[in-house]
N, C-alpha and C positions, 0 to 999 in steps of 0.2 A: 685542669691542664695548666701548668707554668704559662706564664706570658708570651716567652721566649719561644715556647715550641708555637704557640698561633702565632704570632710573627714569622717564623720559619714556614708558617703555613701561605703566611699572605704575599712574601716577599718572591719576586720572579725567582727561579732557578731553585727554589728551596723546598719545593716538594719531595718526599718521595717518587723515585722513579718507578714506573710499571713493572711488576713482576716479570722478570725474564732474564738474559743473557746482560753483564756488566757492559756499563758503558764501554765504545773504546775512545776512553780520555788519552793513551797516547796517541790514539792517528790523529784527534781535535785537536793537540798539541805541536804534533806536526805538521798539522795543516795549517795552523795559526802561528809556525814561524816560531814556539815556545818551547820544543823538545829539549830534554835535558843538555845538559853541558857533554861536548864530547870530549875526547884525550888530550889531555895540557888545557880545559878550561874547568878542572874538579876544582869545585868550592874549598878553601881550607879546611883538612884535620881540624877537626873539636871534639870534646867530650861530650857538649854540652849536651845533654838531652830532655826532651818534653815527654810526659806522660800524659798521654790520650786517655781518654776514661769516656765509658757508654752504657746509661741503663736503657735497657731495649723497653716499651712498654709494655710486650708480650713475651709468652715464650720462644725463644729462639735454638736452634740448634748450635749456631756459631753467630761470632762477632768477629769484624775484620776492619782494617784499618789501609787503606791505600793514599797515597800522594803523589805531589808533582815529584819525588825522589823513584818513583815507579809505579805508575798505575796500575800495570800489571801485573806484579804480584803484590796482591796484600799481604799481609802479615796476622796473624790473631791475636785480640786481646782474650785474655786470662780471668776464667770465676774463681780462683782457689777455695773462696769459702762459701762457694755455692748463693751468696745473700743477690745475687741481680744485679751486682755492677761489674763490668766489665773492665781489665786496665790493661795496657801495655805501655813502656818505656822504649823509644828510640832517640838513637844520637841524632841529633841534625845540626847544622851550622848556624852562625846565626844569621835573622831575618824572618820573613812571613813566608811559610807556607802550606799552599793548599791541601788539604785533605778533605777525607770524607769517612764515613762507615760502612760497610757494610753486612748488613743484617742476611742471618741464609736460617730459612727456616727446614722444619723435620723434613719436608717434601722435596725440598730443595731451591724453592724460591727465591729469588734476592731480590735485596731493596737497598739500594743508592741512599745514605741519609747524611745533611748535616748535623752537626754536632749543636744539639740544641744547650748544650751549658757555653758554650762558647760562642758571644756576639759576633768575632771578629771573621770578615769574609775576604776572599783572595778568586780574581779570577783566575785560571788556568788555563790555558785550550782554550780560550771563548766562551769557558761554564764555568759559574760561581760556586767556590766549596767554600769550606770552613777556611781559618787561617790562623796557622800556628806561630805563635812569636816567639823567637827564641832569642833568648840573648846574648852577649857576646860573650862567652867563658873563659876568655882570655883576660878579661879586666874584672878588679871587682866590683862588689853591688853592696849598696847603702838600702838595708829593707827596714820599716817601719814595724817596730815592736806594738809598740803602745804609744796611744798620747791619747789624752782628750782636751780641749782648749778651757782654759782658767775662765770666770767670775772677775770682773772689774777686781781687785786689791788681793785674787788670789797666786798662788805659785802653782806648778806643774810641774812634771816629769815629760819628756818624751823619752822613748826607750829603741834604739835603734842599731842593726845587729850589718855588721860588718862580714861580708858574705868574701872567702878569699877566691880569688880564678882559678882553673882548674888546675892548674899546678900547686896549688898549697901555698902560694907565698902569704905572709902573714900580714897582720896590720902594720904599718909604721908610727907608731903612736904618735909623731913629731907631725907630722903630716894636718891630722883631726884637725879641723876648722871649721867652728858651728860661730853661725851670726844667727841676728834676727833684727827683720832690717822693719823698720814702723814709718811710714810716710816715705818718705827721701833719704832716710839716713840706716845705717848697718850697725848694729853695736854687737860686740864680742858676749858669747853667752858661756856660762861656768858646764862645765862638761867634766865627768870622770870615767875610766875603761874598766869596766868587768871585764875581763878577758877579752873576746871579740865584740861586745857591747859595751855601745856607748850610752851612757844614764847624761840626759841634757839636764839641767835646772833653770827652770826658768822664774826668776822672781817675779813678785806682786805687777803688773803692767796696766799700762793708762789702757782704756777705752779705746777702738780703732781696729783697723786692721793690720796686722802683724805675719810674718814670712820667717819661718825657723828654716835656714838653708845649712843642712852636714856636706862636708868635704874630709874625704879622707882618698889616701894611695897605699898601697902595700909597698911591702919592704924591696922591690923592683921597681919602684918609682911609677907604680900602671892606675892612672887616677878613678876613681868610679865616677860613674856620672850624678853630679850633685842632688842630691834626695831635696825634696822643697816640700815643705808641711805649712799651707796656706792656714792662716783661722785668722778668729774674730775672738774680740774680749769685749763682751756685752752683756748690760745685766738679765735680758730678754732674752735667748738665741732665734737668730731670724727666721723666719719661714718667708718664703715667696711668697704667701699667699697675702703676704703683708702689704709687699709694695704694692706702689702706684706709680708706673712706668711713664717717664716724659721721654718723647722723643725730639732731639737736639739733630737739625740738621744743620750742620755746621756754620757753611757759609753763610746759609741767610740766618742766623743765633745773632751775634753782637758782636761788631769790629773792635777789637783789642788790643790791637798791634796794626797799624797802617802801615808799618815797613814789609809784611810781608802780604800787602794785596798782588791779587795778577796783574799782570799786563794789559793794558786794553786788549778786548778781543773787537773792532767794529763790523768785520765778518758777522758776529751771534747777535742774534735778539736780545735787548736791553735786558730781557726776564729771564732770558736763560744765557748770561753772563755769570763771573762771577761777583760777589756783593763785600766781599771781604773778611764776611764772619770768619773767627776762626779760634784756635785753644785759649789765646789768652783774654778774649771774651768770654767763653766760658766759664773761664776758670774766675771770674770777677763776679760772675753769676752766683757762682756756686760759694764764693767768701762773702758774698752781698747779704746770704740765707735766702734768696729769689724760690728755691726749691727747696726750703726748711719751712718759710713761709707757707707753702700752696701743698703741702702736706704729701709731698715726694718723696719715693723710699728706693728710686733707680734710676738712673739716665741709659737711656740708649740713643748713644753715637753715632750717626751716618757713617759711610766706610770713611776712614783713613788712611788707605792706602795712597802709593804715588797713583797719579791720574796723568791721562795725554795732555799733552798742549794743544793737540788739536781741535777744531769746530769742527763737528759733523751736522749733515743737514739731513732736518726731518722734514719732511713736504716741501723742500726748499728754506728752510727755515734753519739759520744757522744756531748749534746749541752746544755750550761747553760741558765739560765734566765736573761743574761743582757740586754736584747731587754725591759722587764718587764711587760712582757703580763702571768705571772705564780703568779699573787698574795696571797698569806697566811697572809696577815693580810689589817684589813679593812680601819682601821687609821695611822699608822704605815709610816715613811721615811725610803726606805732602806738602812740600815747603809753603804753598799757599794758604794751610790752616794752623801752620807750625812746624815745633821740633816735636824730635822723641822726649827733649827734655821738660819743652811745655807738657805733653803727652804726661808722661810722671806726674809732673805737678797738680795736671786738672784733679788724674786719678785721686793723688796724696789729700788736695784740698775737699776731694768727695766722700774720701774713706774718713777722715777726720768730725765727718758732719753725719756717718752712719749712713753715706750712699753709695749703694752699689752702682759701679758703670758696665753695663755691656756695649761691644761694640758690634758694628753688624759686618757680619762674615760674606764674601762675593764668592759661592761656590760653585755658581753655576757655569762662570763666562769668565774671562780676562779680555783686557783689551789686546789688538794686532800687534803692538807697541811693546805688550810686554815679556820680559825676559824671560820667562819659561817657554812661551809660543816659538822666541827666536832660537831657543837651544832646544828644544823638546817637541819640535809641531808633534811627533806621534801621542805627546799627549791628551791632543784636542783630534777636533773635528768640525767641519764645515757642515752646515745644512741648508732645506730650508728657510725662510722666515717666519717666523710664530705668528700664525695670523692669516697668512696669505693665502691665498685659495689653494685648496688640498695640504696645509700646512698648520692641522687645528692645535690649540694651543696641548688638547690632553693626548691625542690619538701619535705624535710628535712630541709631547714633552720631552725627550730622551735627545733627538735630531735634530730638532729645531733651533734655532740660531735668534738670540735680541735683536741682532742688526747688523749686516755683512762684517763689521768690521768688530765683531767680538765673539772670535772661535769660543766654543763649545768645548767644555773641560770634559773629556774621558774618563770615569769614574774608576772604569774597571781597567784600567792601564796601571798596573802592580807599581812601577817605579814611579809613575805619576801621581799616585794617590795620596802614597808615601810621603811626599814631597808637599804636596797641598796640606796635609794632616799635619808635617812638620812644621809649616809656614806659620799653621793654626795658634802651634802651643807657642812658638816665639813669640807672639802678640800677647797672648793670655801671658806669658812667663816675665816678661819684659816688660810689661807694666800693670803686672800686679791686675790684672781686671779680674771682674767677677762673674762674668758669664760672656755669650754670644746671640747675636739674632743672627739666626742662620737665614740667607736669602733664599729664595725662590727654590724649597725645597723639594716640591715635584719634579722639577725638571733636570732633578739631576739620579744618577741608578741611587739606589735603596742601599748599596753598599757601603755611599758615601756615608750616612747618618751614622748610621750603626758604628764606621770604624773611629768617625770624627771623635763622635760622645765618648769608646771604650776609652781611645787614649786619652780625652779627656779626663776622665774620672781615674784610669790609672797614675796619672802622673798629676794631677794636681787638687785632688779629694784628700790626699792623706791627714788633711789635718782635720777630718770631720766636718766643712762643709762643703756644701753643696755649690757647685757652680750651674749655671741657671741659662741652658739652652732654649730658648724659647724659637719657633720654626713660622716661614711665611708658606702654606700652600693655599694659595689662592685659587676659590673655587667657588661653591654653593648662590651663584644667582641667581635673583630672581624667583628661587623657592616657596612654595605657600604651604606644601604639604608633606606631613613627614615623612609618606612613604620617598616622595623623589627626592628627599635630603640625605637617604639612612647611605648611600653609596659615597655622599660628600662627608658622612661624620665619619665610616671607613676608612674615606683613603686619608683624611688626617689626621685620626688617632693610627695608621699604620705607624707613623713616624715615631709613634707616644712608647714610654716604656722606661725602664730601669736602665736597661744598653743604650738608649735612643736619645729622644729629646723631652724634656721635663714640661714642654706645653708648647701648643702654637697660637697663634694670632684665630680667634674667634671667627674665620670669617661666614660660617650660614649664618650665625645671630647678627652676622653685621649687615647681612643682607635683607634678613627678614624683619628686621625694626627699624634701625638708623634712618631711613626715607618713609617706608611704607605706615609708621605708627608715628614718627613725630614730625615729619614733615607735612608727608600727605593725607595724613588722617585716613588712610584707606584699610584702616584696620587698628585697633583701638588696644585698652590693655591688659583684655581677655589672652590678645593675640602676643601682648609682652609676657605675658607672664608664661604663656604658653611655648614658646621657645626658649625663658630661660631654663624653663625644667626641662627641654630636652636638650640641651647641651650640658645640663648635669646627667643627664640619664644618659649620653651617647657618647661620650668623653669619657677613657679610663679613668677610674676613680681618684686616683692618686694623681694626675695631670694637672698641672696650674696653667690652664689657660689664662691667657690675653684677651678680653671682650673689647673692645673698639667700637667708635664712632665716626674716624676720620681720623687717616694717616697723610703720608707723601704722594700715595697714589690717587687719591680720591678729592673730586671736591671739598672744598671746604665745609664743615659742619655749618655754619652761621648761614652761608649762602644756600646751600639747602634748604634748614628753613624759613629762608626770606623769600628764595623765588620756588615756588611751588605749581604756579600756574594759574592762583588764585584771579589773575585777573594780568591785563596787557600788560602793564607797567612791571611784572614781574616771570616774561618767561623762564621756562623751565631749560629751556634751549643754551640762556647763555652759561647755564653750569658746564657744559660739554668744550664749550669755546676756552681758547690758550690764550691769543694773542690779542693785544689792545685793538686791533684795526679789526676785529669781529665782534667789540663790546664783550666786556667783564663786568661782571658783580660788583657793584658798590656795596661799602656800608650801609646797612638799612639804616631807616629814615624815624623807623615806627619801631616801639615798643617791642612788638608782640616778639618778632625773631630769638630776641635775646633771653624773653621770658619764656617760647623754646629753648633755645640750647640750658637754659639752667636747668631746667626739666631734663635733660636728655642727661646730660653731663652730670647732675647729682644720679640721678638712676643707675648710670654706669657704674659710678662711687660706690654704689649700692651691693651690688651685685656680686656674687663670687668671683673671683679669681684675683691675677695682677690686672686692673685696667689699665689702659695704655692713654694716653693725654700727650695730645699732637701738639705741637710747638704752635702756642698764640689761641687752638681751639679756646683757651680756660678766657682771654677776653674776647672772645670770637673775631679774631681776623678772618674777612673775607677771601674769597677767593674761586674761581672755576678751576678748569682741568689743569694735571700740569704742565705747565710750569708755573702758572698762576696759583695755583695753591702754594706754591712754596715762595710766597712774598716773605720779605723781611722781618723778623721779628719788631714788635715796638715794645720800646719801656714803657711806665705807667704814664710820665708827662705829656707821652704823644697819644693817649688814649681817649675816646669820651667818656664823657659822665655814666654813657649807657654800657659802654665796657667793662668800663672800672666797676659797675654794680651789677657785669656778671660775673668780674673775676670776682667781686667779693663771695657770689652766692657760689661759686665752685671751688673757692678757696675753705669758705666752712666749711662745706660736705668732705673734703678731700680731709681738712685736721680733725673733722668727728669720725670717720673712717683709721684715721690713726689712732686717736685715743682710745677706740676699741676693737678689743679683740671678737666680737663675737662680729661686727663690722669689716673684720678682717678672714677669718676666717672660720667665722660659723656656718652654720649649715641655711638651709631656703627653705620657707614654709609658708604658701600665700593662707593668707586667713581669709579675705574677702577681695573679690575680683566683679568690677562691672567695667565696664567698656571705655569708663571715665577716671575709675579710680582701682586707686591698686593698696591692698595694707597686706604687709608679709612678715616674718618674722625671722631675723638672724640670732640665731644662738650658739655660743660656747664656751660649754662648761655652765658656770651661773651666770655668765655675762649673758644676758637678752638685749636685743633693740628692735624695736616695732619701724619698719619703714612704712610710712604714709604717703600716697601721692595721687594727685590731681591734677590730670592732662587738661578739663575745661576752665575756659575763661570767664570762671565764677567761682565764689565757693562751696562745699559741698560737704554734708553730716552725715556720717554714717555709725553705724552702731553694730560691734560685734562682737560674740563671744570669745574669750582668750581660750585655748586650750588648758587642760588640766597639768601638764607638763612644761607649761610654758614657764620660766621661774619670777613672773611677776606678778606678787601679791597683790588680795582686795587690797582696796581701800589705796592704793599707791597711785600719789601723784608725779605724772609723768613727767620731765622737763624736755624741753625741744632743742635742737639745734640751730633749727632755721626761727623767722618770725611767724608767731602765731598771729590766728585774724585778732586784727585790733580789738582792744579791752578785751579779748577771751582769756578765761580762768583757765592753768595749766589744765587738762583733758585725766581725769580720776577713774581709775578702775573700780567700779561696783561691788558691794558685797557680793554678789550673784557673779562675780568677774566679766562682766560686761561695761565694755570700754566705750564712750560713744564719742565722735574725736569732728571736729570744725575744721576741714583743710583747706587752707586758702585758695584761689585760683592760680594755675599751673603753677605746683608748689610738689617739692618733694622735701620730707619733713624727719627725722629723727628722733623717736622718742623712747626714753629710757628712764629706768626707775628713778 
């Protein structure tokens, strides 16, 4: 079964309806205020038309086709050559809309069905159908022929056909205007006309990310909408599964511009003020190599949107919007982190260093403030608060409200989605970025993902990559056991897929390790290894998940393992506490914390997917709940000695993760597992590397047979990445292929031919 029809299976509204009499979607439509247009409001004459297409999975007697243009009478599609697929053409105007199928078997049965080749959904009446895009046939259309993106010092073709509007008016040759713009600048590219196709040339090009943008109008001056063919000139082609995700929250990142701090707020709590970070500290990071160094291959952005000027109070506790999850404007850099133009530039100086930036998307909420609310309330909704009694975060995900003062985005409001989904691609389009962290994906309808990703991938994949949606549904605490997990890897790989989102944020493995195995020792790493194989077994195969230790939302990793409860001087209590006058987490005093987090933080490194690396986690900034975890970043001068020698031991695992591929994207294969130690094997292709590691604070010999498959030879001496225990002789494969290996105390280790 296609992905897409179990998805249609999981998704509300998208079952099959019960055998019996058709819905009646006009009186749903009348009753919800959406009945067709009446006399003197007919949509404009077009020609334009969509061709519906359905293979039934059984035998059917008839195939029918209904929409918001008449529920009531369907219409049939056509077998002409008897092979199972179904097709019918009809004109419609342009825009999205709803349909549906339906199937009537020999008995006479029917069945209501979405169009499982088509992600794209459209509420109508109150109930979710398919949704048909059409486009505007009065202008014309720039479609992508061919292209595939060049090799560092090679040339290209892209091959791209000029499509005339329905009256026939023809190309205007004069018009054609193809750039390709690289960093900040556009340069004029050599183009010739085959008849209605245009042949682009593109010469030998530097290294980077590069944007081939066609522009052409027909001979009535009717402009098309400019075709954009995104790609990369690299000697590698990237895979996701490459990077290593840092996330940059802005304000507290690095002051780079003091002219554009806020305002005193002394209403807000000092910690949840703003701190002044903002683009053109980043962007100083990012020419410094700060994230070339620590072996980063993406930045993810806090939102950038405009935010209130107002303080809102949490338990009386005044707090601004510099986190930028309170947006008031849809388009809009907020002037307190920047321009649009710094915005380009971070991008330009990160694509030039082979780093991709995502930014993270606010889909769930806006703020009261902002300008769709004040033109559009019917697009949102008021609810509950997420939380409150009879207000649980999952039974309410759809109703429920952040905080009185941030309506609830209507997913399935047709002219509001539109409009969200449009806002989306200006940001992707307008600064050139390379993917999104979609926020608080549950809590918004199932419609949203699916319509966000299609246009996504419609409009700005043509150049052959991939843009890199990665989703937050926050869920799975607390879990020990698979079976009461298997409902939490469900409703996150719902989101997963080809139409959907390309990975989400790991959160049952973040719950069942991150405290329970490195903090509190209440389960060792039988119990690590045993969750990473089920998030490889319960995560669609093709999904590049996120595994994490510690984000925005969470205590700090460092403080974690420093107060554990091991004793008075280190409750467990003050992780939960925000504000200075309830006691915060200092930097620990002792060792051992630090020589956790390296153990935790190499592990991570270790392990499949995009890891994600919290801003400051890599020298362990302390910190409790938030707004406490989101302390300021510090540079290396302001660090100790004990920092600095964890950034260094998470800076090597992060650059031997890059330097290999099978570290990046090989497969998992634990060879030996006790409670203390863990040795696994990453392979792909002929790349092999042994990961070695030692949660106790000793060292520790173990001796194991390699596999027969494994592609490391007897007699092969291994080398390390981390330090081996002093004076030990690099660790030699046996003729008998038996490895016996000296791991230091809490030490995660690298070793390869």
């Amino acid at each position: 079964m296609r992905w897409w029809v179990l998805l249609a299976a999981l998704l509300p509204g998208c079952s099959p309806s019960p055998p019996g009499p058709a819905p009646d979607l006009d009186a749903a439509a009348r009753d919800a205020g959406l009945a067709e247009r009446g006399p003197g409001e007919a949509r404009p004459a077009s020609r334009c038309r969509y061709r519906f297409r359905h293979r039934p999975a059984g035998k059917v007697a008839a195939v029918l086709v209904a929409g918001e243009w008449s529920w009531s009478t369907p219409e049939a599609l056509s077998d002409p050559d008897g092979e199972g697929l179904y097709e019918h053409e009809r004109a419609l105007p342009p825009g999205v809309h709803a349909y549906r199928f339906l199937e009537r078997a020999a008995d006479g049965k029917e069945s209501w069905l979405l169009d499982a080749q088509n992600p794209y959904r459209k509420v109508h009446g109150g109930i979710e159908n398919s949704g048909a895009r059409v486009g505007d046939c009065a202008r014309p259309l720039l479609e992508r022929r061919s292209f595939r993106a060049p090799r560092p010092g090679q040339s290209a073709l892209a091959r791209v056909a000029f499509v005339s509007a329905d009256d026939g008016s023809a190309l205007d040759p004069a018009s054609v205007r193809v750039t390709r713009s690289h960093e900040l600048a556009a340069t004029p590219v050599a183009h010739s006309l085959a008849g209605s196709e245009l042949v682009v040339a593109l010469p030998p090009l530097a290294a980077g990310k590069h944007t081939l943008r066609v522009e052409a109008s027909d001979r009535a001056g009717r402009a098309a909408e400019p075709l954009l063919l995104p790609f990369w000139v690299e000697a590698e082609p990237f895979d996701w599964r490459d990077a290593v995700i840092y996330m940059v929250l802005v304000d507290r990142f690095r002051d780079g511009d003091p002219g554009n701090n806020a305002a005193p707020a002394p209403e807000a709590e000092p910690s949840a003020r703003y701190h002044g970070g903002d683009l053109a500290g980043l962007r100083a990071a990012i020419e410094e190599g700060y994230f070339d160094d620590l072996g980063v291959r993406a930045l993810w952005l806090s939102p950038l949107h405009a935010n209130t000027h107002r303080v809102h109070l949490e338990a009386g506790r005044g707090i601004t919007a510099y986190h930028g999850y309170w947006p008031v404007r849809a388009r809009a850099v907020d002037e307190r982190l920047g321009s649009a133009d710094e915005l380009r530039a971070v991008v330009a100086a990160a694509h030039r260093r082979g780093l991709r930036v995502l930014l993270d998307l606010v889909i769930n909420h806006v703020h009261e403030e902002h300008e769709h609310f004040a033109q559009h309330p019917a697009w949102f909704r008021r609810g509950c608060r997420c939380g409150d009694p009879g207000c649980d975060w999952t039974e309410h995900r759809l109703d429920c409200v952040f905080a009185p003062y941030l309506p609830d985005v209507r997913w399935h409001h047709p002219e509001g989605s539109e409009q969200l989904i449009a806002d989306a691609l200006y940001w992707l389009e307008s600064f050139d970025l390379d993917g999104l962290r979609v926020d608080a994906v549950k809590h918004v309808e199932d419609l949203a993902i699916l319509n966000l990703a299609t246009r996504v991938r419609e409009r700005l994949e043509g150049g052959g990559q991939r843009l890199y949606l990665v989703g937050e549904t926050a869920m799975g605490w607390g879990q020990h056991r698979i079976e009461d997990s298997l409902k939490e890897y469900e409703t996150i790989s719902r989101y997963l897929g080809p139409h959907a989102l390309d990975g989400q944020f790991d959160f049952v493995l973040f719950h069942a390790v991150a405290s329970p195995v490195f903090a509190l020792d209440a389960y060792g790493l039988v119990h690590l290894d045993y969750w990473t194989r089920m998030s490889r077994d319960h995560y669609p195969e093709d999904a590049v998940m996120a595994p994490f230790l510690g984000s925005h939302d969470t205590s700090r990793l460092l403080s974690r393992l420093s107060h554990r409860g091991q004793d008075a001087a280190h409750p467990k209590e003050l992780l939960d506490h925000k504000w200075p006058d309830q006691g915060l987490p200092a930097a620990p005093s002792e060792a051992e914390p630090y020589e956790r987090a390296a153990l935790a933080l190499c592990w991570l490194l270790a392990i499949p997917g995009a890891p994600l690396l919290y801003y400051g986690d890599e020298y362990g900034e302390p910190g409790g709940s938030d707004p406490d975890s989101r302390r300021p970043f510090r540079l290396p001068a302001a660090r100790s000695p004990r920092e600095e020698g964890l950034f260094a031991r998470v800076r090597a695992c992060a650059r031997a993760r890059a330097a290999s591929p099978a570290l990046r994207r090989g497969s998992y294969q634990p060879l030996d597992v006790t409670e203390d130690t863990l040795v696994f094997a990453r392979q792909h292709r002929s790349d092999a590397v042994l990961v070695v590691m030692n949660r106790a604070p000793f060292p520790i010999t173990r001796s194991l047979s390699l596999p027969p498959d494994l592609p490391i030879p007897a007699g092969a001496k291994l080398g390390w990445t981390m330090d081996p225990a002093p004076n030990a002789d690099p660790p030699t494969v046996s003729a008998a292929r038996i490895l016996t290996v000296a791991i230091p105390a809490r030490t995660v280790a690298f070793l390869h031919p």
